[in-house]
C-alpha positions in Angstrom: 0.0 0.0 0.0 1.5 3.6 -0.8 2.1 5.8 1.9 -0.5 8.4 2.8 0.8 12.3 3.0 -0.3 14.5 5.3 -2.5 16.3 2.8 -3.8 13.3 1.7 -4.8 12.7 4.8 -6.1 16.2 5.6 -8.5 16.3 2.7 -9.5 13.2 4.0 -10.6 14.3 7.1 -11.9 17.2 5.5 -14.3 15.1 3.3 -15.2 13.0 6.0 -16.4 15.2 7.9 -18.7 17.4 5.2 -20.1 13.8 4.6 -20.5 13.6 8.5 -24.3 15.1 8.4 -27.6 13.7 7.1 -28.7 16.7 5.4 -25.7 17.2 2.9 -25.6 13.3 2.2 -29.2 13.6 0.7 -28.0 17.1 -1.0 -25.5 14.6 -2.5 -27.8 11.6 -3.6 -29.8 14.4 -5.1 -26.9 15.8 -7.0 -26.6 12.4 -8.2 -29.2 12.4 -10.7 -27.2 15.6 -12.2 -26.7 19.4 -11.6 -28.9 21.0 -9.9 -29.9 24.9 -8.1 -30.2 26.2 -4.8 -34.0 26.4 -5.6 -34.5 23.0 -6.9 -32.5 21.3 -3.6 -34.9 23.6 -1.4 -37.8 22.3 -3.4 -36.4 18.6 -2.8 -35.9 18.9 0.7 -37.8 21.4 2.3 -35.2 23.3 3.9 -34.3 26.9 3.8 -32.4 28.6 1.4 -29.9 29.8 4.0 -29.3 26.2 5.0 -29.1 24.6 1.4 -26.4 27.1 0.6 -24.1 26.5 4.2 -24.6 22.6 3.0 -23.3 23.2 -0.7 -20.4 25.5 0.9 -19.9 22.8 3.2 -19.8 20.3 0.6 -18.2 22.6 -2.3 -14.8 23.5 0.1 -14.7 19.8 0.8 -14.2 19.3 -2.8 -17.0 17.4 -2.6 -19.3 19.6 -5.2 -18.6 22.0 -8.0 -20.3 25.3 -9.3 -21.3 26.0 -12.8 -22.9 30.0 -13.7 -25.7 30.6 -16.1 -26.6 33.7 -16.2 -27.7 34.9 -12.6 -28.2 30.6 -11.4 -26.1 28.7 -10.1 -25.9 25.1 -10.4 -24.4 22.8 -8.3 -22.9 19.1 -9.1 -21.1 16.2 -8.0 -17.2 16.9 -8.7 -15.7 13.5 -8.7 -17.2 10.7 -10.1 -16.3 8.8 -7.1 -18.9 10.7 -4.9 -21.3 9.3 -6.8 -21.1 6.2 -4.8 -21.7 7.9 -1.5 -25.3 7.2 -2.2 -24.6 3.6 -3.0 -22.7 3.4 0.2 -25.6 5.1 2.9 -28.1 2.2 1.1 -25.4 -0.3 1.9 -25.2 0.5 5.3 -29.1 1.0 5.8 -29.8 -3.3 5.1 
């Protein structure tokens, strides 16, 4: 096994914890299914527009999420690929 750096290891952490919280691992599973806006998360879930957005910057300086402008929106999506599975994982764990 290759050694881990201590970056490595900080993003790590960093990632772990973003992923820590219930609300921005369905932000994620939602993000699955492709981009998305603020307004269509707070549609999905209910929440406020002040908390979607904390969740995304959560999940955005994680490196978790990335940002795409059109126009005045803003849509969010799943950065790596590899994310993608976090969803996968959370209905692993749930059986």
């Amino acid at each position: 096994m290759p050694e881990i750096t201590d970056r490595a290891r900080a993003v790590a952490a960093l990632r772990f914890r973003a992923l820590g919280d219930e609300t921005r691992l369905r932000l994620l599973e939602l993000l699955t299914d492709g981009e998305r806006t603020v307004g269509d998360l707070m549609d999905a879930t209910a929440l406020g527009q002040s908390l979607v957005s904390h969740h995304l910057r959560t999940l955005r300086q994680a490196g978790l999420v990335s940002t795409r402008r059109e126009g005045r929106w803003i849509h969010y999506g799943i950065l790596d690929a590899a994310v993608a599975s976090v969803a996968q994982v959370v209905k692993d764990f749930e059986a």
